[in-house]
N, C-alpha and C positions, 0 to 999 in steps of 0.2 A: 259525106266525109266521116271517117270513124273520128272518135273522139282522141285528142292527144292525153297524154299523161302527164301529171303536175309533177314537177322535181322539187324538190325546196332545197336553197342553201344553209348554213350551220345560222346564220342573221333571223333568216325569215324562221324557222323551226325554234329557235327561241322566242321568236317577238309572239308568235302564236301558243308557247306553251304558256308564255306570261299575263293570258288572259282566262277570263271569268270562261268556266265550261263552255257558258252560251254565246259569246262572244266569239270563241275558239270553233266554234259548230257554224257560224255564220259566215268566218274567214272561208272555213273548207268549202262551203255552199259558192261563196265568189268563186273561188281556186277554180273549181271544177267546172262552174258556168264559163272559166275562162276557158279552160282545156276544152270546154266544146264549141267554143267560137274564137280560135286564136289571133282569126285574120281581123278581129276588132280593130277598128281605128282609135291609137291610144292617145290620150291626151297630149304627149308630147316625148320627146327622146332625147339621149343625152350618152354622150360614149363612158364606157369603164375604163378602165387602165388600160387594160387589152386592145382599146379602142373600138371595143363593142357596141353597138347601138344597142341602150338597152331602152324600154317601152315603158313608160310608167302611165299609168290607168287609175285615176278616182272613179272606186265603185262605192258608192253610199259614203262608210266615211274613212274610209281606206286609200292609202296611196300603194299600187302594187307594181314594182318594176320587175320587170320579166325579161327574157329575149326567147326568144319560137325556135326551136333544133326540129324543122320540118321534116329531115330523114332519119331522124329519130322517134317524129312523133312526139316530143318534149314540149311542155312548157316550164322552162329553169324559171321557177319562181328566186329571185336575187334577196329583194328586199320589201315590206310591210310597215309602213308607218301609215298612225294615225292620221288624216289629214288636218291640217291648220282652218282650225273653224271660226277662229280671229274672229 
């Protein structure tokens, strides 16, 4: 399977520029380990407005909601929050 391509929305592309370079280097390294394995089984789902089922995935310490545009080859990166490490 060729690899899909990360989309970001205007959310996620700020919450990424609002970190440490290194930081910002490590979201892109997740992003793209996602676009090469989309059909991940994600921690759990939740609809958007639209009534989307959108994916959200804790990888290390990242919460990343997504949804997969498979005839696009897309992963619409939504949203990027910190996870709650409480």
């Amino acid at each position: 399977m060729a690899d899909y391509r990360p989309l970001f929305t205007d959310i996620a592309t700020e919450f990424i520029l609002s970190l440490s370079s290194r930081r910002q280097r490590q979201v892109m390294r997740l992003v793209h380990q996602l676009a090469r394995y989309p059909l991940v089984e994600s921690d759990y789902r939740l609809p958007d407005a639209e009534g989307r089922e959108i994916e959200h995935l804790l990888v290390e310490d990242f919460v990343f909601s997504y949804w997969v545009d498979h005839a696009s080859r897309l992963v619409l990166i939504t949203e990027i929050d910190l996870a709650d490490t409480g």
